[in-house]
Each structure stands twice: as structure tokens, then as C-alpha cells.
N, C-alpha and C positions, 0 to 999 in steps of 0.2 A: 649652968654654963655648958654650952656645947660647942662645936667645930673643932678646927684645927689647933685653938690655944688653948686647951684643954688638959687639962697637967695629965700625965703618962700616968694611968694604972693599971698597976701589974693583974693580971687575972683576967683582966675584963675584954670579952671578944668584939676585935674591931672589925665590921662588914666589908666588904669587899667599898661600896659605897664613901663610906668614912674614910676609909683608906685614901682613896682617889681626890675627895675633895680636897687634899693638897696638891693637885696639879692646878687648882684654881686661883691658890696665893698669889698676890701680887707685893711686891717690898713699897715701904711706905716712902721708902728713899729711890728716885726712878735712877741714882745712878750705880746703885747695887743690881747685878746680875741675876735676875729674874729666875733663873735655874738653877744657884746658887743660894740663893733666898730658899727656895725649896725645900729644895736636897736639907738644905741645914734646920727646918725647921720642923720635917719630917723626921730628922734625927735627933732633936729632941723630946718631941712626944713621940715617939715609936717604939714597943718592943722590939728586936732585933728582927723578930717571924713576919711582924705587921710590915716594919722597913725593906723586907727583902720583899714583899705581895709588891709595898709602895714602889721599891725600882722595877720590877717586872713594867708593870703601869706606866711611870716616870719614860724608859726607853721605847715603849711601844708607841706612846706621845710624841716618840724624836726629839726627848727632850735633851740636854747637852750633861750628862756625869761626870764632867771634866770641866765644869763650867767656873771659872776662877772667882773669888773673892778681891776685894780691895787692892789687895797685895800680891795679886796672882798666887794664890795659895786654892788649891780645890780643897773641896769637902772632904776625900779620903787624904789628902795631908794632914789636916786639920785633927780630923780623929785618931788617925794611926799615934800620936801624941797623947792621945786619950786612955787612961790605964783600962778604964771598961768598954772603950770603942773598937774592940778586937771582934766580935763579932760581926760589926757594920763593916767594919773595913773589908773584912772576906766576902762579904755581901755585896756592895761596890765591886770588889777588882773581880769580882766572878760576873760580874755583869760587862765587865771590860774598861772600869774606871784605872786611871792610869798618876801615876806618882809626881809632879812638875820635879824642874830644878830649881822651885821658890822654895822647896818644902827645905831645903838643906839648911 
């Protein structure tokens, strides 16, 4: 099994390449947010070093790190909730991702 569904392991060095081919996801659902899809599925398989390479990439694309979910909730909402999400989340708001008033 290869590409982006590809269960996270630890150790294993991800290319620059591999990295990237998560800006190519598309959601199988066309009314979920496209950059939201992303974001969050890059934060599942991603070591936190890989994740941070992937936003570098991600905003150079002009792609949207604020980009809402269903509920108007972004991606660093979502995580900052997450007991092992403390590192992505510094990763995000250091890239200039931003907190809504859904997260409340």
C-alpha cells in the first residue's frame, strides 16, 4: 500500500515528494472543504516534522489553514482538543492558522 492512506510510521523518512502528494487529495464528499480534507488528512498520517514540511508546501499552494469543517470548526480547533495534537497545533498557528468562535 502506498500514497496518502497509508498508516503513519514512526521512523520511516517521508520525501519531500510524498509529502506534497497530499495537496492532490480530493474529499469523496464534494461538500466538505477541499483544504479541510487536507489539512486533516495530512494530520493523520503525518509525523509532526513531516506535517510541518506538509504546511510549508500546503501555504505556498495558497491553500486556505483556516479552511472550516462542517461545523465551522478548522483543523487547529479540532486538534488543540487532541491530548497528542500539541505539536501540530504550534505547527499550524506558527504558520499563521487562526482559532474560530466555533471552537468554543
Amino acid at each position: 500500500m502506498s500514497g496518502p492512506d497509508k498508516p503513519k510510521v514512526i521512523g520511516e523518512e517521508w520525501s519531500d515528494e510524498r509529502v506534497k502528494s497530499f495537496l492532490a487529495i480530493e474529499p469523496y464528499d464534494r461538500s466538505v472543504n477541499a483544504d479541510f480534507e487536507v489539512l486533516l488528512k495530512a494530520y493523520r498520517a503525518m509525523r509532526a516534522e513531516d506535517f510541518e514540511r506538509f504546511i510549508g508546501f500546503f501555504v505556498e499552494a495558497g491553500r486556505d489553514l483556516n479552511a472550516p469543517d462542517e461545523s465551522g470548526r478548522t483543523l487547529l480547533d479540532q486538534i488543540s482538543e487532541h491530548r497528542r495534537g500539541g505539536a501540530y497545533a504550534e505547527v499550524l498557528e506558527r504558520a499563521g492558522a487562526k482559532r474560530t468562535a466555533a471552537a468554543g
